[in-house]
C-alpha positions in Angstrom: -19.7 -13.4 -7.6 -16.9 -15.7 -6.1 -13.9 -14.6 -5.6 -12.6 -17.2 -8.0 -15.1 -16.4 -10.7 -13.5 -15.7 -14.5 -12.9 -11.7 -14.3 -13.5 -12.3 -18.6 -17.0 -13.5 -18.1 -18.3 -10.8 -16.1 -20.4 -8.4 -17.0 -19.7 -4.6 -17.2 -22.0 -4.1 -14.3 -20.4 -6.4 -12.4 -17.1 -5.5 -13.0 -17.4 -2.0 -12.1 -19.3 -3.2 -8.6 -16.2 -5.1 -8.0 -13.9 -2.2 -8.8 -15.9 0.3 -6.8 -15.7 -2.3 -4.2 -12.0 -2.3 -4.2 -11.9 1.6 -4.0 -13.8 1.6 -0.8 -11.7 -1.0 0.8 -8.5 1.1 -0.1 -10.4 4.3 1.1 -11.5 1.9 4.3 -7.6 0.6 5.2 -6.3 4.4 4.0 -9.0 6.4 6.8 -7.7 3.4 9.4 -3.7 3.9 8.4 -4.1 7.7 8.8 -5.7 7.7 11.8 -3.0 5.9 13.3 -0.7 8.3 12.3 -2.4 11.4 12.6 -1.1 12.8 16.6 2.6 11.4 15.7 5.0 13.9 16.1 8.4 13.8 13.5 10.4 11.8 16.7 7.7 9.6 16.7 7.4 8.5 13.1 10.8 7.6 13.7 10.9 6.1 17.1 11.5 1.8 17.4 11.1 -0.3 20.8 14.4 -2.2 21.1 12.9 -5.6 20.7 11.5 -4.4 17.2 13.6 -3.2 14.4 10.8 -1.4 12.7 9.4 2.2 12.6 6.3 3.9 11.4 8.1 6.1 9.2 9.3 2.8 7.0 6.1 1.2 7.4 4.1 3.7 6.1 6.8 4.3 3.4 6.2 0.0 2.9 2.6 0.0 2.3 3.2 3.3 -0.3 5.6 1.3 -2.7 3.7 -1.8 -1.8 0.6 -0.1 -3.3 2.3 1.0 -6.3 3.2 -2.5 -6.9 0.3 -4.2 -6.4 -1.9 -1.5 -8.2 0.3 -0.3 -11.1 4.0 -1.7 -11.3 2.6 -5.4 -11.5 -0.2 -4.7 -14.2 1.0 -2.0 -16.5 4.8 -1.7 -15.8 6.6 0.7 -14.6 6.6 3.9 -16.3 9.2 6.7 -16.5 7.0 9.6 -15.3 5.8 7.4 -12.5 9.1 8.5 -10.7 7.5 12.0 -9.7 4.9 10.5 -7.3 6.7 7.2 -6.9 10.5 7.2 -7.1 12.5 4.3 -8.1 14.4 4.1 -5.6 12.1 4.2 -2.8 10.7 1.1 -3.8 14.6 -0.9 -3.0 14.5 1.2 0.5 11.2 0.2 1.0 10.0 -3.0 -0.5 9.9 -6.5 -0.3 13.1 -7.6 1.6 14.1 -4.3 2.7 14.6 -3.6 6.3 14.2 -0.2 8.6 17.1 1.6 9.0 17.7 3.0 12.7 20.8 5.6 11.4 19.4 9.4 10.2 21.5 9.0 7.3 19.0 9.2 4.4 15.9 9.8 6.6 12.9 10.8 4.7 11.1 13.7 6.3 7.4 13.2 6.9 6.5 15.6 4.5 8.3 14.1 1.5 6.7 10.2 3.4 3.1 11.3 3.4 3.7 13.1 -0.4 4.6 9.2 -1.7 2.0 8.0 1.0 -0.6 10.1 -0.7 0.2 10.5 -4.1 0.4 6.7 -4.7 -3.1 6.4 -3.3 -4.8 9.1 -4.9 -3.3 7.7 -8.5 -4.6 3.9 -7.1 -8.1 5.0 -6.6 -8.3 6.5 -9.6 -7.1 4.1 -11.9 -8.3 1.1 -10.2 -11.9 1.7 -11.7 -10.2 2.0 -15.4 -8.9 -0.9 -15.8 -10.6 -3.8 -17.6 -11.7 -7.0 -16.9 -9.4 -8.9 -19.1 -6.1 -6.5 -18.3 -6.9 -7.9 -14.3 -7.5 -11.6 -15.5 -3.9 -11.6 -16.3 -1.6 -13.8 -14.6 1.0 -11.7 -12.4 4.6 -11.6 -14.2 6.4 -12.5 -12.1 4.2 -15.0 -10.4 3.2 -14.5 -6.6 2.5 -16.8 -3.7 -0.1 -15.5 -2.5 -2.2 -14.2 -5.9 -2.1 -15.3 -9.5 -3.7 -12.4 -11.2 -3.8 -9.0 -11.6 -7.5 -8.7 -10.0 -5.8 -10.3 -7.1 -3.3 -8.4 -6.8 -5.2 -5.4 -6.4 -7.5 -6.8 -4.2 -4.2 -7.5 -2.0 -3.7 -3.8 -1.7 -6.1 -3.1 1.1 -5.3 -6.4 3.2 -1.6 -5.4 3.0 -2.1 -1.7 4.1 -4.3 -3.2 7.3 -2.0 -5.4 8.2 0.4 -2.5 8.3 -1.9 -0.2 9.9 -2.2 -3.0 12.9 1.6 -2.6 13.0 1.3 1.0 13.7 -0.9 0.3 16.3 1.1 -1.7 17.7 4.3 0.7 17.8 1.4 3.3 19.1 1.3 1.1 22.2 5.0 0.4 22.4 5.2 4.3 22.3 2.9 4.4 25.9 0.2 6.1 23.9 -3.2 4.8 24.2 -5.6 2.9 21.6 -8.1 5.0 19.9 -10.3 2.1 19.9 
């Protein structure tokens, strides 16, 4: 099936290949993003090279509310109770347009990052399967640049978190530590 292809006119079959598909390239970008992060100590989730006003701490926290977004916010709303695994705030602090902050005013510890972190995927892969072919042939509201429906916009979830996961790499190297590939 093409990636343009009417989600509508698909079959059940095929739509739950496609959503199973999904799920293993969340589960693929998630097993690459944690290994990345899983010999940082608290200083270094928090560390940033001079030249680079970034640290893993926000992009980790990025790719959480990002995720949210792209998986639930932009196809079913918001919801009240989503604030327990996903506050409302954190998606301000951590969204599109927000920057790193390099004060510890308001730092987040790494518990409370990889709870978010977590919590956000777990619920993703989970739902992603449930929902329907016509709910993801939606058009976004409000419209995005870079995909017009839901479907895409799912499928964006993954590609985002690996892009983010090569940024961590990168801050891994900036740190002097060594690349695990």
């Amino acid at each position: 099936m093409s990636h343009d292809a009417p989600v509508r006119d698909v079959s059940p079959a095929d739509h739950a290949a496609r959503m199973l598909m999904i799920v293993e390239r969340l589960k693929f970008a998630r097993r690459a993003t944690q290994n990345f992060l899983a010999d940082l100590t608290p200083d270094q989730w928090y560390w940033s090279p001079p030249q680079y006003p970034t640290h893993v701490a926000w992009q980790v926290m990025h790719v959480a509310v990002a995720q949210y977004s792209l998986c639930f916010r932009r196809i079913r709303g918001q919801l009240p109770e989503d604030d327990a695994w996903c506050p409302a705030d954190y998606l301000a602090q951590f969204g599109v347009g927000s920057a790193p902050r390099s004060d510890d005013d308001g730092r987040l510890s790494v518990d409370e990052i990889q709870r978010v972190f977590d919590g956000v995927f777990e619920r993703a892969v989970e739902a992603v399967p449930k929902y329907s072919a016509a709910q993801l042939a939606e058009p976004v509201d409000p419209p995005h640049p870079v995909f017009k429906t839901n479907l895409e916009a799912i499928e964006m979830a993954p590609h985002h978190e690996a892009i983010h996961a090569g940024q961590i790499a990168m801050l891994r190297r900036l740190m002097g530590k060594k690349p695990l590939r």
